[in-house]
C-alpha positions as CSV (number, residue, x, y, z in Angstrom):
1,X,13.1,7.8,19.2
2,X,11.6,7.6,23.3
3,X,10.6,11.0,22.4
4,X,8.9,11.0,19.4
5,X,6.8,7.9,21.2
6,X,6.3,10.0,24.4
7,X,5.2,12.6,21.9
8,X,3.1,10.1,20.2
9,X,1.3,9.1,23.5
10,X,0.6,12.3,24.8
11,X,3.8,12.3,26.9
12,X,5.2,16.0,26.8
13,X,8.7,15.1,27.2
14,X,12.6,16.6,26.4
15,X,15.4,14.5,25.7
16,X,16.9,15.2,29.2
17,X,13.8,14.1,30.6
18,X,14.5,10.9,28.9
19,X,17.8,10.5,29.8
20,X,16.6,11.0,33.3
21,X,14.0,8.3,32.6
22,X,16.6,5.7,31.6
23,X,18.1,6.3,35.1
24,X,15.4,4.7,36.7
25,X,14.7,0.8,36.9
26,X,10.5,1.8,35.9
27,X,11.8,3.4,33.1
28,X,12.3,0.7,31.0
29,X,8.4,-0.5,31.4
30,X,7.2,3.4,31.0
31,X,9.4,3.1,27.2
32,X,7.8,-0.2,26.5
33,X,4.3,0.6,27.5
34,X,4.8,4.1,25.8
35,X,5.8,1.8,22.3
36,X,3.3,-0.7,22.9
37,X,0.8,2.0,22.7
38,X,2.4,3.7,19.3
39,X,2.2,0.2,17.8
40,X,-1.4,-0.1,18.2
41,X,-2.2,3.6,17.7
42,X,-0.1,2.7,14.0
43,X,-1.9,-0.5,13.1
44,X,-5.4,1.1,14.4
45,X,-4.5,3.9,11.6
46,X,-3.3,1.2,8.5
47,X,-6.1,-0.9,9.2
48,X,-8.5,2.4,9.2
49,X,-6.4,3.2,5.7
50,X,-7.2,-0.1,4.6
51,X,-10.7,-0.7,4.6
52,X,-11.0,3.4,3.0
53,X,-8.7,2.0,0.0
54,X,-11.0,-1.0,-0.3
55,X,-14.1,1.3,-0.3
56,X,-12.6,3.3,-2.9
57,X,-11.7,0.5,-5.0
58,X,-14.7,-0.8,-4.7
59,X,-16.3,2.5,-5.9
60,X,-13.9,2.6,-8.7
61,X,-15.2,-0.7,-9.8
62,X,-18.7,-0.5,-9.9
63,X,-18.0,3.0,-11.6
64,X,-16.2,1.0,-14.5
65,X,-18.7,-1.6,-14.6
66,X,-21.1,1.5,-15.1
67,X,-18.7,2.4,-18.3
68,X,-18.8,-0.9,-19.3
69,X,-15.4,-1.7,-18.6
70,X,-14.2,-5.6,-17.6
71,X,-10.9,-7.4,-16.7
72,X,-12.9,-10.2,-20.0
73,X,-13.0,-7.6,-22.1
74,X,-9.5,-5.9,-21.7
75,X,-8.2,-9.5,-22.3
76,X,-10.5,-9.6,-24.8
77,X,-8.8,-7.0,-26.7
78,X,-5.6,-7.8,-25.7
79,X,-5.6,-10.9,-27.2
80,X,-7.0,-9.8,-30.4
81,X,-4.4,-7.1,-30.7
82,X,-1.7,-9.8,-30.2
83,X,-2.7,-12.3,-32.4
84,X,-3.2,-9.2,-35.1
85,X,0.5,-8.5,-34.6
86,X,1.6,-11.9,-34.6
87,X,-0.1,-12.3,-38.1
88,X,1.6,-9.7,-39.6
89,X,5.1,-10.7,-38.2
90,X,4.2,-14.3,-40.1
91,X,2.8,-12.0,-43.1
92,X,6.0,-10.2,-43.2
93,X,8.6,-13.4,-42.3
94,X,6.4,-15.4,-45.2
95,X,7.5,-11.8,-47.1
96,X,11.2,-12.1,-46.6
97,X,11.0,-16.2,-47.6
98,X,9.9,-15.7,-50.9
99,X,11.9,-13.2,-51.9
């Protein structure tokens, strides 16, 4: 794991050269300043990640808006659909009474 970090940080290391580094009281601040820099080299990256998905959500909106697609009119037609099928369940229950 020390290496992939050292490898991460620009830190050409082997796993000897670890285990040589462990030897050493220093070594324990080199492994923590060498993970301290991976965590904010990661959370630089997701937060980069993050405002690109945003963007492209917001492209993908106002390229539905452009079709003339809404969050109204998909309930819209969801609700017609439903109380369509509920209708006919009634229809076909009211069916099955009379009979």
């Amino acid at each position: 794991m020390e290496q992939c970090l050292f490898h991460f940080n620009g830190l050409k290391c082997v796993i000897s050269a670890v285990a040589y580094l462990f030897s050493f009281a220093y070594s324990i601040e080199v492994v923590e300043k060498a993970r301290s820099r991976a965590r904010i080299k990661i959370s630089n990256y997701l937060m980069v990640m993050t405002i690109l998905a945003c963007l492209g959500y917001a492209y993908s909106g106002r390229k539905a808006a452009d079709r003339g697609e809404s969050v109204v009119k998909m309930n819209m037609d969801w609700h017609k659909e439903y109380q369509a099928q509920v209708a006919q369940e009634r229809a076909a229950a009211a069916v099955q009474k009379t009979a």
